[in-house]
C-alpha positions as CSV (number, residue, x, y, z in Angstrom):
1,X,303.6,164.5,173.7
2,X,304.3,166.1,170.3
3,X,306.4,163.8,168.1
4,X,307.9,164.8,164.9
5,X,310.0,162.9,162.6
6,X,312.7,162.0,165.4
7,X,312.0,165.1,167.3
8,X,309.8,164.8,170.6
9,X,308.6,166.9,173.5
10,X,306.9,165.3,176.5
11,X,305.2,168.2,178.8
12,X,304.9,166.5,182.3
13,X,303.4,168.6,185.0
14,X,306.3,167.9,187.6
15,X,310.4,167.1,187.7
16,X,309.4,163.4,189.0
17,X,306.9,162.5,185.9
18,X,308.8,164.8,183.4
19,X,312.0,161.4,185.2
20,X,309.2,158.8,185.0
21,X,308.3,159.8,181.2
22,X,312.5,160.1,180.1
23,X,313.0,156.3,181.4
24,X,309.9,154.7,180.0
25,X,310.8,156.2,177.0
26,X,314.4,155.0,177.4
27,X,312.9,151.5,178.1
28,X,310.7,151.6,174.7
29,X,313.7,152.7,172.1
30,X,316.0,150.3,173.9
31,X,314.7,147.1,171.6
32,X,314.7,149.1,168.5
33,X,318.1,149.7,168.9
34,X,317.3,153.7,169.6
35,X,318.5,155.7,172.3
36,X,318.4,159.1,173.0
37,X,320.9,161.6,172.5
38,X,322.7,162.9,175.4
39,X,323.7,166.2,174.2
40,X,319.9,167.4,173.2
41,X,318.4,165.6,175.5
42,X,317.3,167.8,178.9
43,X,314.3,168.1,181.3
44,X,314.0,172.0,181.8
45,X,310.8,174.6,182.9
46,X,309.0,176.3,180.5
47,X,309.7,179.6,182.2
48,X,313.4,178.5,180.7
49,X,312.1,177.8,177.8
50,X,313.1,175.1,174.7
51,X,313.9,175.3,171.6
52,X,312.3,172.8,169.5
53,X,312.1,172.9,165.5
54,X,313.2,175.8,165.1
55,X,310.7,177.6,167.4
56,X,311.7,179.1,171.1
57,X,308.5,177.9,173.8
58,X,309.0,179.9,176.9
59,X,306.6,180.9,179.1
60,X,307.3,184.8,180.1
61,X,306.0,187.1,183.3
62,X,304.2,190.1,182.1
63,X,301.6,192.8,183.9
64,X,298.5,191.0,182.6
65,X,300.5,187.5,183.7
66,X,301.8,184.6,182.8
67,X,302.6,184.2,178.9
68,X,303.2,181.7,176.7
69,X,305.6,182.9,173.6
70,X,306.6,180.9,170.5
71,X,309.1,182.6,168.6
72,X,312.1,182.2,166.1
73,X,314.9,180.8,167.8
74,X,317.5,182.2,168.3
75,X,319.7,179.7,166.7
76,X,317.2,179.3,163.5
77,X,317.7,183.6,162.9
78,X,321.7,183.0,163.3
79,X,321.4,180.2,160.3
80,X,318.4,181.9,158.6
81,X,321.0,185.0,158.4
82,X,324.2,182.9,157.5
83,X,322.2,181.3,154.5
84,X,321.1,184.9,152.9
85,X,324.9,186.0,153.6
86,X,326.1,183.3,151.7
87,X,323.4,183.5,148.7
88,X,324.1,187.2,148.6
89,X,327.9,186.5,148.5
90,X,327.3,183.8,145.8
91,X,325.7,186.5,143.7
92,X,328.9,189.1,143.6
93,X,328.6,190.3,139.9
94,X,325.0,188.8,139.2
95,X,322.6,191.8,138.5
96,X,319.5,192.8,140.5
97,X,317.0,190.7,139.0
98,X,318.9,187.1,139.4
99,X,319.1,188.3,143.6
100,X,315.3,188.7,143.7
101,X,315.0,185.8,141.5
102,X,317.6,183.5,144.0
103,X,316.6,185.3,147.2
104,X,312.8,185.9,147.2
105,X,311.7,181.8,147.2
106,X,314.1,181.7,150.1
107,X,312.6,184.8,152.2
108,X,308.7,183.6,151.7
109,X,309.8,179.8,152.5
110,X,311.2,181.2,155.9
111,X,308.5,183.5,156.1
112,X,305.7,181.4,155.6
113,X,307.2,178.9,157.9
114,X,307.6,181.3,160.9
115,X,304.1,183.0,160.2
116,X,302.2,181.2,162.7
117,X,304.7,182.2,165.8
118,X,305.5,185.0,167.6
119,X,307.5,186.9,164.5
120,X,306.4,190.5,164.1
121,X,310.0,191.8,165.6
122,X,312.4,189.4,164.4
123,X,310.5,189.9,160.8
124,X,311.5,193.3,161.3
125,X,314.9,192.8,162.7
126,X,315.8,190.4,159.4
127,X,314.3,193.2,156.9
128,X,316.6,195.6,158.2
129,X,319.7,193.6,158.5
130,X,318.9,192.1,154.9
131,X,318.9,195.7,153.2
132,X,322.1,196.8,155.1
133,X,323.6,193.1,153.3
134,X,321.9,194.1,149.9
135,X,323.1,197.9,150.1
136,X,326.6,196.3,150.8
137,X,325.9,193.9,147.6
138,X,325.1,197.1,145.3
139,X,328.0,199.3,146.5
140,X,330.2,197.1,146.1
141,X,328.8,196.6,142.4
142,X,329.5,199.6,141.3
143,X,332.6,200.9,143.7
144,X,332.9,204.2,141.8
145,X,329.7,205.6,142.0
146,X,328.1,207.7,145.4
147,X,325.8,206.1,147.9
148,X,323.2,208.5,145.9
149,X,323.5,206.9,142.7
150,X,323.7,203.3,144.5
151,X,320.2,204.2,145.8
152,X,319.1,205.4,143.2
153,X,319.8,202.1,141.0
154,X,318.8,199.5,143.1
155,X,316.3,201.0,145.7
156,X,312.8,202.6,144.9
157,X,309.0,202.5,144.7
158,X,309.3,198.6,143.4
159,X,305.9,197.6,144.7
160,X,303.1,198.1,143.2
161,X,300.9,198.6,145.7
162,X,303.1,199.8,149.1
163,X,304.3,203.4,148.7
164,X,308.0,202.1,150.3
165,X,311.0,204.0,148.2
166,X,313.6,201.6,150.0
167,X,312.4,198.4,148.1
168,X,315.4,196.5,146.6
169,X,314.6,195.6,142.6
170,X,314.7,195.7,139.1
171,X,313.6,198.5,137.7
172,X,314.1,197.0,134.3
173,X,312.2,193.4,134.7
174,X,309.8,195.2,137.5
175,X,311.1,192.0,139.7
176,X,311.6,193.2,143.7
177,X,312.3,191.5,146.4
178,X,309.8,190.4,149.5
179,X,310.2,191.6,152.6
180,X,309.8,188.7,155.6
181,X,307.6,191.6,157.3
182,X,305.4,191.5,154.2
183,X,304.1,187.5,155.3
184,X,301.0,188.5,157.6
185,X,300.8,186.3,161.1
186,X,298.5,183.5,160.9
187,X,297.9,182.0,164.4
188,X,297.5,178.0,164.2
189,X,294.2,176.9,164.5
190,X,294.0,174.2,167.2
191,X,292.8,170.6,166.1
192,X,289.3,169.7,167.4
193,X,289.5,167.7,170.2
194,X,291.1,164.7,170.4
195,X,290.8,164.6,166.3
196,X,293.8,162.0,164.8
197,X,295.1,162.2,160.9
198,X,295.1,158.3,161.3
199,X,291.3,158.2,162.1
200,X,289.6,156.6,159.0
201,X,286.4,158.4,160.0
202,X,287.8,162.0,160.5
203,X,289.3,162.0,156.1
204,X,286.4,164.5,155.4
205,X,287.6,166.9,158.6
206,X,291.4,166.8,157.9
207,X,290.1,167.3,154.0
208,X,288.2,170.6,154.8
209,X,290.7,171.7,157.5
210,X,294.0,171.7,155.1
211,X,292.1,173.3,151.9
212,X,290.7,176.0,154.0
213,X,294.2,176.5,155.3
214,X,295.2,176.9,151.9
215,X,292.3,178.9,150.7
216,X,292.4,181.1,153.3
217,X,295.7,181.9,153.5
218,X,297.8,181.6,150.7
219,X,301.4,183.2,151.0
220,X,301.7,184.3,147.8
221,X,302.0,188.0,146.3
222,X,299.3,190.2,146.8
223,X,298.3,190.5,143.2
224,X,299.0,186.7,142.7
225,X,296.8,185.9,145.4
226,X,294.0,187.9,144.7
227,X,293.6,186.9,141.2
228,X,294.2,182.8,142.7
229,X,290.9,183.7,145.0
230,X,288.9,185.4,141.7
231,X,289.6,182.0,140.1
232,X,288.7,180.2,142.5
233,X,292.0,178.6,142.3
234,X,291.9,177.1,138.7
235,X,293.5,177.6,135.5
236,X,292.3,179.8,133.5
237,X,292.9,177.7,130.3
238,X,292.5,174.0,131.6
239,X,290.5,174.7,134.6
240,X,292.2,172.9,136.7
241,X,293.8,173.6,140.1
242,X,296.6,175.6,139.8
243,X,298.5,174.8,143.2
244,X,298.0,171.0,144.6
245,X,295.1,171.2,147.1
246,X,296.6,168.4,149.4
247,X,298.3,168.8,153.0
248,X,300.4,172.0,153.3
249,X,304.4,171.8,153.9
250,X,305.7,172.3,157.5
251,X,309.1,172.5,157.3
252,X,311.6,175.3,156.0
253,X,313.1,173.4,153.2
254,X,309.1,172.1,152.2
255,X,307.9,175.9,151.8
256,X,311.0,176.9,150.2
257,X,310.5,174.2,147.6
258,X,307.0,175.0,147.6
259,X,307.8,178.7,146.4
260,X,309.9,177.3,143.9
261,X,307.6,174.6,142.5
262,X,304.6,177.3,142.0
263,X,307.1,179.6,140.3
264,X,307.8,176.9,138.2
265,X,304.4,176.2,137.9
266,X,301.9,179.2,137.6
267,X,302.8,182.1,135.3
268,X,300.3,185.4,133.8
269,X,299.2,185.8,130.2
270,X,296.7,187.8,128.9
271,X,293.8,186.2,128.0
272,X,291.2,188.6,125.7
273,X,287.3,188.7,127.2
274,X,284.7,186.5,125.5
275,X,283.6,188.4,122.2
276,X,286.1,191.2,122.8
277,X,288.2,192.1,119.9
278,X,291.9,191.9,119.6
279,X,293.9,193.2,122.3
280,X,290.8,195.3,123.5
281,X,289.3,193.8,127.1
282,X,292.7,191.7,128.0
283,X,293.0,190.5,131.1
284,X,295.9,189.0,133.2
285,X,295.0,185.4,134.4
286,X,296.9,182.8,136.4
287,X,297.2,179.7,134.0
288,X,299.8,176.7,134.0
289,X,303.2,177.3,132.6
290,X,302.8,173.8,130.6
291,X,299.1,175.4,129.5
292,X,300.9,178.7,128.5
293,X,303.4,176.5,126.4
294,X,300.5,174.9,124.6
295,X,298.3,178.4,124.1
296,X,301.1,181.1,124.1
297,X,299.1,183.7,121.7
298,X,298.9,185.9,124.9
299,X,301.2,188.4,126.4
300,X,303.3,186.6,129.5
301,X,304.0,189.3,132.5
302,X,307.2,188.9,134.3
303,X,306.2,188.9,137.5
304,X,307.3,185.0,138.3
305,X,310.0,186.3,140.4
306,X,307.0,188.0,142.8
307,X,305.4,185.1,143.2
């Protein structure tokens, strides 16, 4: 049984115990005063497939067998899609930079939250429907000028590091935004065993098993992650850890606030080399913003939007 918050799925190898498990469940929620709901409530196959926080489980027939795929649902890509068509819409007269700004804590939330499913292909499908939305956004900015000179403005080379002229951005603030295609799959890593987070005597496994999560696979920018590794994951004023080591979110409107928090949070100055003179050996660093506030002699790089 997988339970979470007041979502559960019971997997029952048969129609009569999948029955058995519905009433003794009915039976148990009866004296709380809990029933279940009739209209989300159904006993199906798995080669029909469920939805089931925002995932699809269906098992699928291929040449090398039976397969069992997690994917968006269906349902979650319709609402994921309304929600950046109605942010988009919201932004009508706003320039480039406050879209990436709005958009990109939005994208990586989702992203990050659908990263350890089946979502190479709708990843792609979202990219391409987002810059159609965008491309819409800019003409309609500017209702004088060509498609040419649309492009042009709003589309280029924005990434430092991917050689992708179609990348919506700023050109002035150097802010673009993320593609969902971007977030790399990470597969979830079974729990050992029988292992329990309510176990007293398993603190030190759950401990190691959420900071390597984190450690290993931050879903932050390239550049931002790389220089979060070199440090080791400190501030490089305070030492102290940048991002809260503790249990990792797992729900779409967790990461979102998540992206938005570390933002808020984590900035780049430049910080001179020990014994190096002025401005010569600078470095970018990932400190606090609240350290930044107290030590502000370096240089800050706007590249919060990125994050």
């Amino acid at each position: 049984m997988i339970v979470y918050a007041d979502d559960l799925v019971a997997l029952c190898h048969s129609r009569e115990q999948a029955d058995l498990v519905r009433a003794r469940l009915t039976a148990w929620l009866a004296p709380k005063g809990l029933r279940f709901n009739p209209a989300k409530t159904r006993i199906v196959t798995i080669e029909d497939g469920f939805d089931f926080l925002s995932f699809n489980v269906r098992r699928y027939h291929t040449a090398d067998g039976p397969k069992l795929l997690i994917k968006p649902s269906k349902e979650s890509l319709v609402t994921i899609r309304r929600r950046l068509k109605a942010e988009i819409r919201a932004l009508r007269g706003h320039s480039a930079a406050d879209v990436v700004h709005r958009l990109n804590p939005i994208i990586r939330g989702q992203a990050a939250y659908y990263r350890s499913g089946v979502s190479k292909v709708a990843f792609a499908a979202l990219d391409h429907w987002l810059w159609n939305r965008l491309h819409s956004w800019a003409r309609r900015q500017h209702q004088r000028k060509n498609r040419r000179w649309v492009a042009r403005r709003y589309f280029g080379r924005h990434h430092p590091s991917r050689n992708d002229k179609w990348i919506f951005g700023d050109p002035k603030t150097g802010a673009y935004l993320h593609r969902y295609s971007w977030t790399p799959i990470v597969r979830h890593v079974p729990v050992a065993g029988r292992s329990s987070p309510d176990d007293p005597a398993l603190t030190r496994y759950w401990a190691n098993r959420h900071s390597r999560h984190n450690r290993r696979h931050p879903p932050l920018a390239p550049t931002t992650g790389r220089a979060l590794r070199a440090q080791t994951g400190r501030c490089a004023r305070c030492g102290d850890h940048l991002l809260h080591p503790g249990d990792p979110p797992d729900s779409l409107h967790q990461w979102e606030t998540w992206f938005r928090a570390a933002r808020t949070a984590i900035t780049q100055t430049a910080i001179p080399a020990p014994g190096a003179p002025d401005q010569a050996g600078d470095r970018h660093r990932l400190v606090h913003a609240s350290c930044h506030r107290r030590h502000p002699a370096g240089q800050t790089a706007d590249t919060d939007s990125n994050l």
